[in-house]
C-alpha positions in Angstrom: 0.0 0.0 0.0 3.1 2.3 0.7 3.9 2.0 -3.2 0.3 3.6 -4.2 0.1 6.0 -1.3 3.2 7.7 -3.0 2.4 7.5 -6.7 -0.3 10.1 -7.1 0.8 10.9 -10.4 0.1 7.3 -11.9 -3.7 7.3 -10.1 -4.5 11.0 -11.9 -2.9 9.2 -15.1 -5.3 6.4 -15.2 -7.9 8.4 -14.4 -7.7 10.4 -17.0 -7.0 7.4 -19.4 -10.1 6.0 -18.7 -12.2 9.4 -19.0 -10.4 9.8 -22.5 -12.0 5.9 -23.6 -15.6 6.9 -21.6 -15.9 10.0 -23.9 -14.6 8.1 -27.5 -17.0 5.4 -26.5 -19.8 7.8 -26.0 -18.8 9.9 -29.3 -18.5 6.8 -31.3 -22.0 5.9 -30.1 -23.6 9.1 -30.5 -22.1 9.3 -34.4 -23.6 5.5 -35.2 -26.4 6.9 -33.9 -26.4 9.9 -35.9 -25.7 7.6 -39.0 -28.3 5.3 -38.2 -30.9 7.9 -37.7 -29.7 9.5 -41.1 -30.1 6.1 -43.0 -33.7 6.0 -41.8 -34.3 9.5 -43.6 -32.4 8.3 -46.7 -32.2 5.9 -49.2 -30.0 2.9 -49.4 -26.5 3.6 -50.3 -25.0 2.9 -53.5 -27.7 1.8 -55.2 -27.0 1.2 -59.5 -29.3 3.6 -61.6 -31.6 1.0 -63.6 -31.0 1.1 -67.9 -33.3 2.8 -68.9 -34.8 4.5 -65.9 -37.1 7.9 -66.2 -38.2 9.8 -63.0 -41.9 10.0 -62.2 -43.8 12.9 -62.7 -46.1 14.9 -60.1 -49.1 12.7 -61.3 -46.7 9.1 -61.0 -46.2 9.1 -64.3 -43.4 9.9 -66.8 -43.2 12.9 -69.2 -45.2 15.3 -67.2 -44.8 18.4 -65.0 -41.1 17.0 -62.5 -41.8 15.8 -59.4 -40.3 17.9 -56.7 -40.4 17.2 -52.9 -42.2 18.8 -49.5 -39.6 20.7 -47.8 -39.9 24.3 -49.8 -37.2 26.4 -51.9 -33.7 24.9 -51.6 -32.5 28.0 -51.6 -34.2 31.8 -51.1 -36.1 31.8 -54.2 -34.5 28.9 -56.0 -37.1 25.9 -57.2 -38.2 23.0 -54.6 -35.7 20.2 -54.3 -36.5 17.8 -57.9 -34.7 15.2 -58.9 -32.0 17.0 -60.4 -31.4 18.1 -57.1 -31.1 15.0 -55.5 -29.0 13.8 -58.0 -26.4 16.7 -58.1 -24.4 15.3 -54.7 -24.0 11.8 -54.1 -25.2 12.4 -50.2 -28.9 13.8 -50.9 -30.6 10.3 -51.7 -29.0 8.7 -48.2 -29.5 12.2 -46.6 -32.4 13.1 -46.9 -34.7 10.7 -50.0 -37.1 9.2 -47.7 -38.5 12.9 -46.2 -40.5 15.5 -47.5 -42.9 13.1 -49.5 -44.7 15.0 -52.0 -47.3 13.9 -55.0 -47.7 10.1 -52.7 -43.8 9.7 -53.9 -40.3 10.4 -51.6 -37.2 10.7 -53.8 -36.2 7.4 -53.1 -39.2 6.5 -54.6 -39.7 9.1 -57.6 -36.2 9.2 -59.1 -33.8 6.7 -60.7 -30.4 8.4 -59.0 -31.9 7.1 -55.3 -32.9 4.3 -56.5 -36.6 4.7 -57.6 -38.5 6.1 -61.1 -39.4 3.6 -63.4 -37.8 1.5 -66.4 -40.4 2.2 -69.4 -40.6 -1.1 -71.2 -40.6 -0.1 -75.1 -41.7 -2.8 -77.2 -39.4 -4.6 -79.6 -39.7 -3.2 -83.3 -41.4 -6.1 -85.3 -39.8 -8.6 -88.2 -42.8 -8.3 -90.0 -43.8 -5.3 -92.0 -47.1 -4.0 -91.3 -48.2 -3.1 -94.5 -47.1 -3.6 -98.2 -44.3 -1.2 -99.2 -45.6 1.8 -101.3 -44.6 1.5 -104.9 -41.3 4.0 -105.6 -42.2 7.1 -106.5 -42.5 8.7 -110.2 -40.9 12.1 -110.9 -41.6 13.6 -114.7 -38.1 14.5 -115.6 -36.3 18.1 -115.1 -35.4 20.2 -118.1 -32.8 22.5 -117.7 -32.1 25.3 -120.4 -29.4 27.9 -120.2 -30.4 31.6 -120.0 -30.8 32.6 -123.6 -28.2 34.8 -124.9 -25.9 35.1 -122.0 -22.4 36.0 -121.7 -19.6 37.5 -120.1 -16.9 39.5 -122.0 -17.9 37.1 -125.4 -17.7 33.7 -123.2 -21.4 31.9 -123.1 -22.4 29.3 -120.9 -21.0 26.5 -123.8 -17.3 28.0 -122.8 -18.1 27.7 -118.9 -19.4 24.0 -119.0 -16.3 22.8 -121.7 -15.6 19.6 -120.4 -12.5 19.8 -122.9 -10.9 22.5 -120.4 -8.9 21.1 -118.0 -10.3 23.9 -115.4 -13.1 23.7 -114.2 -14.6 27.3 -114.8 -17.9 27.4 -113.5 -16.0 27.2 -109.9 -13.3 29.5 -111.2 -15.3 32.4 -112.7 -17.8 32.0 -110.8 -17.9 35.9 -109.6 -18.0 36.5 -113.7 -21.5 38.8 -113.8 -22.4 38.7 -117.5 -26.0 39.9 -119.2 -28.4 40.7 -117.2 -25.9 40.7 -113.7 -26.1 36.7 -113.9 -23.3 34.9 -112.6 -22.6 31.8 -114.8 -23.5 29.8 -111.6 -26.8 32.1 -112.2 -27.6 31.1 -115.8 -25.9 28.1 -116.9 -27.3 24.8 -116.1 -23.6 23.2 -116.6 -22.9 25.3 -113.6 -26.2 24.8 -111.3 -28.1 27.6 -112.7 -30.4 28.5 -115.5 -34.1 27.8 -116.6 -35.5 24.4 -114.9 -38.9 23.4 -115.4 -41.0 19.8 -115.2 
């Protein structure tokens, strides 16, 4: 007993050892606590967004006005929390998806990023036609005439479209404005223009 009577030192130690566990023990408790409380307000973690998944809609269906949840503005004068909200952070589904039900649906339930929406089952295109194939259709042929009398500096629209030349002129004078301010691009069918009719 002589021994402890003069080691004050080592009893304050141990005391304060065990004070220091008492208070991780109760902070470790109080934060699985806090987790497990959150987890009851969320959605389950980690959960894979389904192929082909679209969010429901205010009426629980798809392609109509977005669902949004319960809990007001997410910011002064910003939209209610949608599904694009919940989807912007990877904590809002476990957070906070299974509050603020609105339109009978929570976000855990109304939208594919927590886990919910709905996989719209399209059906398979068919093998089978489902009606004959229309005939191909007729077109009368186009006649194309060049502008009569036409030319620039002497050249007509026969000296534009001479496949002899080993230029291609419609392209290269095509800024040429002859009779009547025509271009050759303007009044020569060799070069895109002149009269068409059926």
């Amino acid at each position: 007993t002589s021994s402890y009577y003069h080691c004050p030192s080592v009893t304050k130690e141990l005391n304060e050892r065990s004070k220091m566990k008492f208070f991780a023990v109760v902070t470790l408790t109080c934060a699985l606590f806090v987790h497990k409380a959150a987890a009851q307000d969320g959605c389950p973690s980690e959960i894979p967004i389904k192929d082909g998944c679209v969010d429901y809609d205010q009426d629980g269906e798809t392609g109509g006005m977005p669902w949004f949840d319960a809990s007001g503005p997410a910011y002064e004068g910003g939209p209610p929390p949608g599904c694009d909200w919940y989807g912007d952070y990877w904590d809002r589904c476990q957070r906070d998806g299974n509050q603020h039900r609105n339109f009978g649906k929570t976000a855990c339930e109304a939208c594919c990023f927590c886990g919910g929406g709905v996989v719209e089952k399209v059906d398979p295109p068919s093998n089978k036609p489902t009606r004959p194939p229309t005939r191909a259709p007729t077109f009368e042929p186009v006649v194309c005439m060049d502008i009569p009398n036409w030319s620039f500096r002497g050249n007509g629209c026969d000296w534009y479209t001479d496949q002899d030349s080993k230029e291609n002129r419609c392209a290269k004078y095509q800024d040429d404005q002859g009779t009547g301010g025509l271009t050759p691009g303007e009044a020569c069918c060799g070069c895109g223009g002149g009269d068409h009719w059926v």
